[in-house]
N, CA, C and O atoms as a CHARMM CRD file, in Angstrom:
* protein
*
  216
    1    1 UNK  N      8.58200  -6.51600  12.19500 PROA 1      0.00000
    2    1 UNK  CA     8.14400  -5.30900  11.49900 PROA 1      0.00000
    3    1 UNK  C      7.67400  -5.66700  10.08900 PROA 1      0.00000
    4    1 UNK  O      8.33600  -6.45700   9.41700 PROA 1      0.00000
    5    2 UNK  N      6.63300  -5.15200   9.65300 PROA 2      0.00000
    6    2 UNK  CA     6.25000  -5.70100   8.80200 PROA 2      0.00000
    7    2 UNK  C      6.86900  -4.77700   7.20400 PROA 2      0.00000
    8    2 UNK  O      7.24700  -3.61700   7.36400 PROA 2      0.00000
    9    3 UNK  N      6.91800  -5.40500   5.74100 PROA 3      0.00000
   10    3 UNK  CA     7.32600  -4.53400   5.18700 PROA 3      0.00000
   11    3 UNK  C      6.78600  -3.14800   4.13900 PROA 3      0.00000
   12    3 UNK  O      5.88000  -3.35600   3.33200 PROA 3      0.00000
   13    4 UNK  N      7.16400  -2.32900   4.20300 PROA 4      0.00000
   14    4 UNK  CA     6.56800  -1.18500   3.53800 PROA 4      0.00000
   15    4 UNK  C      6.81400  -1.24700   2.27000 PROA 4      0.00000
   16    4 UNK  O      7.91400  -1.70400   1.95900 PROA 4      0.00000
   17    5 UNK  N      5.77400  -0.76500   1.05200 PROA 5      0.00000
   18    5 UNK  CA     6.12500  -1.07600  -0.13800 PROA 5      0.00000
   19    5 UNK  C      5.45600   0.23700  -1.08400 PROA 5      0.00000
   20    5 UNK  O      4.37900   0.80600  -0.90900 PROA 5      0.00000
   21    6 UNK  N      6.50500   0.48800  -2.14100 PROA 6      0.00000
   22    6 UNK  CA     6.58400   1.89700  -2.68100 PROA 6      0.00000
   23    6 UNK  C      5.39100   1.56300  -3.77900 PROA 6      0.00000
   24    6 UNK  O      5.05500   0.39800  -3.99400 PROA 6      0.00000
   25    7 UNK  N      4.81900   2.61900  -4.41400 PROA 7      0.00000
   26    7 UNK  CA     4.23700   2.55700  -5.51300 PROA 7      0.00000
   27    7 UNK  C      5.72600   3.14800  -6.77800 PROA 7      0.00000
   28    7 UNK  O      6.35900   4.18400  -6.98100 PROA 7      0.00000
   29    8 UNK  N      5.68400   1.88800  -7.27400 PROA 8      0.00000
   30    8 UNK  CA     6.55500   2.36400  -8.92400 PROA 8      0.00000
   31    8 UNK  C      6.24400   4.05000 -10.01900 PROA 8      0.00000
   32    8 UNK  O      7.05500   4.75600 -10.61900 PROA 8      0.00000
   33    9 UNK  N      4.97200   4.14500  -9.89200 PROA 9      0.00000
   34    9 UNK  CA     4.56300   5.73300 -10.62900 PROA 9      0.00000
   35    9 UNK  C      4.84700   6.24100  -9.96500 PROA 9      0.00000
   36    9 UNK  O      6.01100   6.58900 -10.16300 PROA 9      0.00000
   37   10 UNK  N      4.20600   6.82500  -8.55400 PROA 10     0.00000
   38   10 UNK  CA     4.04600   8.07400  -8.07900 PROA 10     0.00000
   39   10 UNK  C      4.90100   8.22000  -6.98800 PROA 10     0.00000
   40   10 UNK  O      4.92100   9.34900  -6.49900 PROA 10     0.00000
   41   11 UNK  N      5.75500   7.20300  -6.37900 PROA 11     0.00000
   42   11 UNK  CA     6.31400   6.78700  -4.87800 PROA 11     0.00000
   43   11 UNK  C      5.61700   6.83400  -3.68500 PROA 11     0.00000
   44   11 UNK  O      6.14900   6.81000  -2.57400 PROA 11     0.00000
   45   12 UNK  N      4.49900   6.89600  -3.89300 PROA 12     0.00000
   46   12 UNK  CA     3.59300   7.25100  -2.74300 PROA 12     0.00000
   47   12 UNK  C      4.24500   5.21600  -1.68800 PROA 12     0.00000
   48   12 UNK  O      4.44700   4.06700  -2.08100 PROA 12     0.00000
   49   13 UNK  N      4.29100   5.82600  -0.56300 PROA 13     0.00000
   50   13 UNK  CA     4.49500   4.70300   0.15300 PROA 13     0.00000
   51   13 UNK  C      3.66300   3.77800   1.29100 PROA 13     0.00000
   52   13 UNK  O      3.59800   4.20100   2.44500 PROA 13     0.00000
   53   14 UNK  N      3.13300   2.71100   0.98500 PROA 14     0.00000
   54   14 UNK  CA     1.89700   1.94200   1.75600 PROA 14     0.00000
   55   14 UNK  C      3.12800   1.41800   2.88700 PROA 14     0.00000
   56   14 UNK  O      4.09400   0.67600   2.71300 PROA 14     0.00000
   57   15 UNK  N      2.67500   2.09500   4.01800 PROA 15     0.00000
   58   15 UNK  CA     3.46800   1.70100   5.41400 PROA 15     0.00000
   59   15 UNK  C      2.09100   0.77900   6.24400 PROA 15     0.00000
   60   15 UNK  O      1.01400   1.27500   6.57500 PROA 15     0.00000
   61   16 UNK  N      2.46800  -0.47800   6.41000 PROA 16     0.00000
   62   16 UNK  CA     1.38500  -0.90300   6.97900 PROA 16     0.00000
   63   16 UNK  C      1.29700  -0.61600   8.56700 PROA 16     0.00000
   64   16 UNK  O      0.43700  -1.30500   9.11500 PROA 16     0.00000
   65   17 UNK  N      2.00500   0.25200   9.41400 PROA 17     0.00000
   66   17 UNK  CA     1.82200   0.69700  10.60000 PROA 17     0.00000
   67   17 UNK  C      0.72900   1.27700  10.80900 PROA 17     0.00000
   68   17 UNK  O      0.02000   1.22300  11.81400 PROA 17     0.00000
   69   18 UNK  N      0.43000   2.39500   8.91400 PROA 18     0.00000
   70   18 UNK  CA    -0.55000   3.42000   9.08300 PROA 18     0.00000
   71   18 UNK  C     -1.83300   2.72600   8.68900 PROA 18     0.00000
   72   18 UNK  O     -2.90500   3.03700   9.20800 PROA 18     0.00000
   73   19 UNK  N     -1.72400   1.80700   7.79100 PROA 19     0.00000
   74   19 UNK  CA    -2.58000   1.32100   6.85100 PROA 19     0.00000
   75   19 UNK  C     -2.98000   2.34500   5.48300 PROA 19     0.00000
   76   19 UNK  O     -2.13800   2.86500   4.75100 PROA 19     0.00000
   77   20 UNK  N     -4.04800   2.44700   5.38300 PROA 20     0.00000
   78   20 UNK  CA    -4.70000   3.50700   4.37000 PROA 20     0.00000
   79   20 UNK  C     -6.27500   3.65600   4.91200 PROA 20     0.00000
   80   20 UNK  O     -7.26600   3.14400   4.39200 PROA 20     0.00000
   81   21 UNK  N     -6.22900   4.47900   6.07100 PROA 21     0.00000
   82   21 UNK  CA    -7.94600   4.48700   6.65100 PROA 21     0.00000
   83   21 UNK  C     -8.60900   4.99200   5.77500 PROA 21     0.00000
   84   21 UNK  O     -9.59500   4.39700   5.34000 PROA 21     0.00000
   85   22 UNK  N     -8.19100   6.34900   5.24500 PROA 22     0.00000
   86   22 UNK  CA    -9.44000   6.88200   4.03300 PROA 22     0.00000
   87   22 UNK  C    -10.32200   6.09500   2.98000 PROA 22     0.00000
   88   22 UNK  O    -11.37500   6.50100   2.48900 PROA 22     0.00000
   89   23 UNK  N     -9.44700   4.42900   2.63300 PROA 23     0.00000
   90   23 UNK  CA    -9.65900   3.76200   1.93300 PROA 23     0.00000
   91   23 UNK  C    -10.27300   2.31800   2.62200 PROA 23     0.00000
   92   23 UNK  O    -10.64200   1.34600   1.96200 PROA 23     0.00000
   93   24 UNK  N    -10.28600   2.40300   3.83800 PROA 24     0.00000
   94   24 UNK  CA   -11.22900   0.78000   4.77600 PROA 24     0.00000
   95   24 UNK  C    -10.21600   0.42500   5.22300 PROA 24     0.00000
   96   24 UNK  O    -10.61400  -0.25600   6.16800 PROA 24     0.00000
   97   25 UNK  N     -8.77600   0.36600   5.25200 PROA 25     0.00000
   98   25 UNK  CA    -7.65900   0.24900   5.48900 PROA 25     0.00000
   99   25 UNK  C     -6.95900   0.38100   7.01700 PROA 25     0.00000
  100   25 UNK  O     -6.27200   1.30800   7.44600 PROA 25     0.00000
  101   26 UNK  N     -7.40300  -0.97500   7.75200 PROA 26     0.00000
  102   26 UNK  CA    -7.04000  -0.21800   9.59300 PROA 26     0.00000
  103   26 UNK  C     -4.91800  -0.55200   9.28600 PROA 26     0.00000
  104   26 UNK  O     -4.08100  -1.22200   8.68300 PROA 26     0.00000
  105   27 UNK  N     -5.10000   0.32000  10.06700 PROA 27     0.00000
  106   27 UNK  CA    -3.73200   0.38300  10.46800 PROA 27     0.00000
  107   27 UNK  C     -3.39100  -1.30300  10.93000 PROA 27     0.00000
  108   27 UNK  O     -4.19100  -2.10500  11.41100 PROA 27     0.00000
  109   28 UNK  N     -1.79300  -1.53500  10.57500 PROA 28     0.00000
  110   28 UNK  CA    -1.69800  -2.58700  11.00000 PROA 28     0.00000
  111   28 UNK  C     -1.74800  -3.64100  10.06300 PROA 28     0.00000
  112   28 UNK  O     -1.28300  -4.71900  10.43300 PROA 28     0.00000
  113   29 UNK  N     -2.36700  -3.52300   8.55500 PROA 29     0.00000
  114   29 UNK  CA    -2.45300  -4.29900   7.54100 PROA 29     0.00000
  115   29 UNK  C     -1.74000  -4.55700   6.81000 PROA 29     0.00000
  116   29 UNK  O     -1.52400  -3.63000   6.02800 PROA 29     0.00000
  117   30 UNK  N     -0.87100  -5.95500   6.52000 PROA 30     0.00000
  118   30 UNK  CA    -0.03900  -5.84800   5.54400 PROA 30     0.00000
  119   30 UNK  C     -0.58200  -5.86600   4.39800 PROA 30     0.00000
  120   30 UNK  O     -1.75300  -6.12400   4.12000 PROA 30     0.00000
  121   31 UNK  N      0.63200  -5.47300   3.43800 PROA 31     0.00000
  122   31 UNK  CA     0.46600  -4.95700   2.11600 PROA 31     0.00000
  123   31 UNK  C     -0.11900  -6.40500   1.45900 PROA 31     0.00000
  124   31 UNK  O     -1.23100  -6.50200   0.94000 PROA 31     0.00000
  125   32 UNK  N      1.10300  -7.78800   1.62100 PROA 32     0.00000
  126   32 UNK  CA    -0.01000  -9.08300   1.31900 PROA 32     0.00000
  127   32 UNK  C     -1.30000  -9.03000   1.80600 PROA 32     0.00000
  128   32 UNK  O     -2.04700  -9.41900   0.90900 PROA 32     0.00000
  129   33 UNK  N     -1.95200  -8.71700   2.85400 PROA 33     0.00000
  130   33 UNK  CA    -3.20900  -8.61300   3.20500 PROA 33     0.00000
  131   33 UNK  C     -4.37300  -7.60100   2.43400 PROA 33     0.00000
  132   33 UNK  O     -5.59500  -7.64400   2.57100 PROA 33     0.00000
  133   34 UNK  N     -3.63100  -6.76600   1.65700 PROA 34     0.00000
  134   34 UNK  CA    -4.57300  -5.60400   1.20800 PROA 34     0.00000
  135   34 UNK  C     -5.60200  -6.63300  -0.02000 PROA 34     0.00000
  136   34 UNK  O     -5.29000  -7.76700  -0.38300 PROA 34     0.00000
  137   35 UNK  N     -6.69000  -5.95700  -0.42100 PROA 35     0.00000
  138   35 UNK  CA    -7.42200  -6.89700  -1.10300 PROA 35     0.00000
  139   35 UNK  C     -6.95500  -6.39300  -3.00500 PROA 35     0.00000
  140   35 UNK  O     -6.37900  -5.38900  -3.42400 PROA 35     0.00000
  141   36 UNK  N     -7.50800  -7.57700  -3.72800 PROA 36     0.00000
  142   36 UNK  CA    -6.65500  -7.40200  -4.97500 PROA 36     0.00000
  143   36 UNK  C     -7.27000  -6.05900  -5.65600 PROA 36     0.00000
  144   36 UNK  O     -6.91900  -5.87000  -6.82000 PROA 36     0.00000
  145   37 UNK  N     -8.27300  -4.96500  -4.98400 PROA 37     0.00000
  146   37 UNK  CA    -8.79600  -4.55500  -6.39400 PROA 37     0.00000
  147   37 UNK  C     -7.97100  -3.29000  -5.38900 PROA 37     0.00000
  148   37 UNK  O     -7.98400  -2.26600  -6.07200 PROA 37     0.00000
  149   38 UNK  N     -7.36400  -3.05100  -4.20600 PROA 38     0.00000
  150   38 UNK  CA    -6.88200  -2.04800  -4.03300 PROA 38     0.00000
  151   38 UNK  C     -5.60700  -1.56200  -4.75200 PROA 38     0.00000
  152   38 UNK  O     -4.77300  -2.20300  -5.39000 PROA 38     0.00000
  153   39 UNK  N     -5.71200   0.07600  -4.39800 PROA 39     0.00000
  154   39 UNK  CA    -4.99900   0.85100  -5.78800 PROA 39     0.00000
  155   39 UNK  C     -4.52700   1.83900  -5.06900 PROA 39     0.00000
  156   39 UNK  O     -5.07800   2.28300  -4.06200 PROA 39     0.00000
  157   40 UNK  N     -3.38800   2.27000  -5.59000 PROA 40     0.00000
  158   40 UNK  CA    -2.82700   3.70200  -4.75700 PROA 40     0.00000
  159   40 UNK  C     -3.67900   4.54200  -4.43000 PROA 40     0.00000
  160   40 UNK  O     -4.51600   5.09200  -5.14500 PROA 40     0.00000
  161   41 UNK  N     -3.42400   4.69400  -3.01100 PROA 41     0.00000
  162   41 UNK  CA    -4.60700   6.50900  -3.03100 PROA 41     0.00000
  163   41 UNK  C     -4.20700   7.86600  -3.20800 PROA 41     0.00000
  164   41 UNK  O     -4.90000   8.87000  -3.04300 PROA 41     0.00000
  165   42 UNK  N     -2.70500   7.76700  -3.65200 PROA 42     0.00000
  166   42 UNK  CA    -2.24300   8.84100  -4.59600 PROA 42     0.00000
  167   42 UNK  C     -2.67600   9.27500  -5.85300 PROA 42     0.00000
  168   42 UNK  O     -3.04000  10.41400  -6.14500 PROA 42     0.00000
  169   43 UNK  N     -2.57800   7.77200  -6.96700 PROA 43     0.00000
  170   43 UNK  CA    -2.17800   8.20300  -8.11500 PROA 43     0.00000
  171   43 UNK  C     -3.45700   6.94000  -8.75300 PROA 43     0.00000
  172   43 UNK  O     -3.98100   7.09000  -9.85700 PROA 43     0.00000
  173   44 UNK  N     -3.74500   5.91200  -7.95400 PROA 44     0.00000
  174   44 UNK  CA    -4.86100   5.01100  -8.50200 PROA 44     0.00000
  175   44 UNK  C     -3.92200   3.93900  -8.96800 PROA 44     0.00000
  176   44 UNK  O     -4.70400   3.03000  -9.24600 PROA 44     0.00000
  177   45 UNK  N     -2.73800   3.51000  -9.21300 PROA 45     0.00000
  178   45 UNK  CA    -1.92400   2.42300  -9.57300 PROA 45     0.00000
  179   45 UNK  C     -2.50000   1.66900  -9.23300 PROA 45     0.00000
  180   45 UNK  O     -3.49000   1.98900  -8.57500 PROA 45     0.00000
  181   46 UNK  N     -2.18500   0.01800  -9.51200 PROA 46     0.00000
  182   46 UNK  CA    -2.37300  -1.14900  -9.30700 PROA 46     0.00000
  183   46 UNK  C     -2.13300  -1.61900  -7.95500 PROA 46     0.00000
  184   46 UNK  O     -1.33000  -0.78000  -7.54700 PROA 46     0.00000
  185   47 UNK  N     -2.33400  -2.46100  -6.97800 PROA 47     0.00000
  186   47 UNK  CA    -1.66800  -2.96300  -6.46500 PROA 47     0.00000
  187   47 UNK  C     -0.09600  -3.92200  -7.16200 PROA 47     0.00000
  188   47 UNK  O      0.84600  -4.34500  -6.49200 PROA 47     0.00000
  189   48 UNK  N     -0.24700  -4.00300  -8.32100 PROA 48     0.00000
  190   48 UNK  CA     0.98900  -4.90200  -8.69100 PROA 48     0.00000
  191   48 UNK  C      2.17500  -3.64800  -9.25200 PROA 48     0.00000
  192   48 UNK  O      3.33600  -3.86800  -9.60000 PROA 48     0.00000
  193   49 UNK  N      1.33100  -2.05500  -9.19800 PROA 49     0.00000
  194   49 UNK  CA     2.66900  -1.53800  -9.46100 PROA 49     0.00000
  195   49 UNK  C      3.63400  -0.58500  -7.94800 PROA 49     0.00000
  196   49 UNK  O      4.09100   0.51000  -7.62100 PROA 49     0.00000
  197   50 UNK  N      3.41600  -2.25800  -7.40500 PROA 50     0.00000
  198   50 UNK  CA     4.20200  -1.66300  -5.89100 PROA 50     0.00000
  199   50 UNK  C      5.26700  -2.67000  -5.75300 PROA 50     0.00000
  200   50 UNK  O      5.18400  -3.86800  -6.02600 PROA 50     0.00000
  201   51 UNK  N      6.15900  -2.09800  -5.34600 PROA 51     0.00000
  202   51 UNK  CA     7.42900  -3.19300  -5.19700 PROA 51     0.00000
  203   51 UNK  C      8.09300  -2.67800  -3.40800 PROA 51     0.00000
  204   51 UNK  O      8.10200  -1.61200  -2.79200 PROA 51     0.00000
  205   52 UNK  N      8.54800  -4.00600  -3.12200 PROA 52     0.00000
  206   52 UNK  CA     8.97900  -3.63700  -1.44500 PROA 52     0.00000
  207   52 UNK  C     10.24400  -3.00100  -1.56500 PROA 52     0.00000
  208   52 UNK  O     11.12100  -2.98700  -2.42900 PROA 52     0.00000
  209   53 UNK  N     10.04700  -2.35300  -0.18300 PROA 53     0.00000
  210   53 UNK  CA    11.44600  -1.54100   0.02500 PROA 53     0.00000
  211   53 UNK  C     12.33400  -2.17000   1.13200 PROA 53     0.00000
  212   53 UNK  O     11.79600  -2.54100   2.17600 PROA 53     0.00000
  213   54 UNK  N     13.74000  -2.31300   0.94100 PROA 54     0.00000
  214   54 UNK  CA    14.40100  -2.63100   1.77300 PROA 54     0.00000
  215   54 UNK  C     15.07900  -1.78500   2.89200 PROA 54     0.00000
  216   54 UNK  O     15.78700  -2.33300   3.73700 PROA 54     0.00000
């Protein structure tokens, strides 16, 4: 299972089961896999302001 990882601002949560399609994002993508300029599609955060959840 791969792991899901929170955004630090907004908590919005990148589950890579779902991916993020609205954003090019197929389901199935891990969060290491996402590319560096991607950004929350909540709130626009960083990718670096996401930390994994246990």
């Amino acid at each position: 299972m791969k792991k899901r990882y929170r955004c630090t601002v907004c908590d919005h949560v990148y589950d890579p089961a779902e991916g993020d399609p609205a954003n090019g994002i197929a389901p199935g993508t891990a969060f290491e896999e996402l590319p560096a300029d991607w950004s929350c599609p909540d709130c626009g955060a960083q990718k670096a302001d996401f930390e994994e959840m246990s």
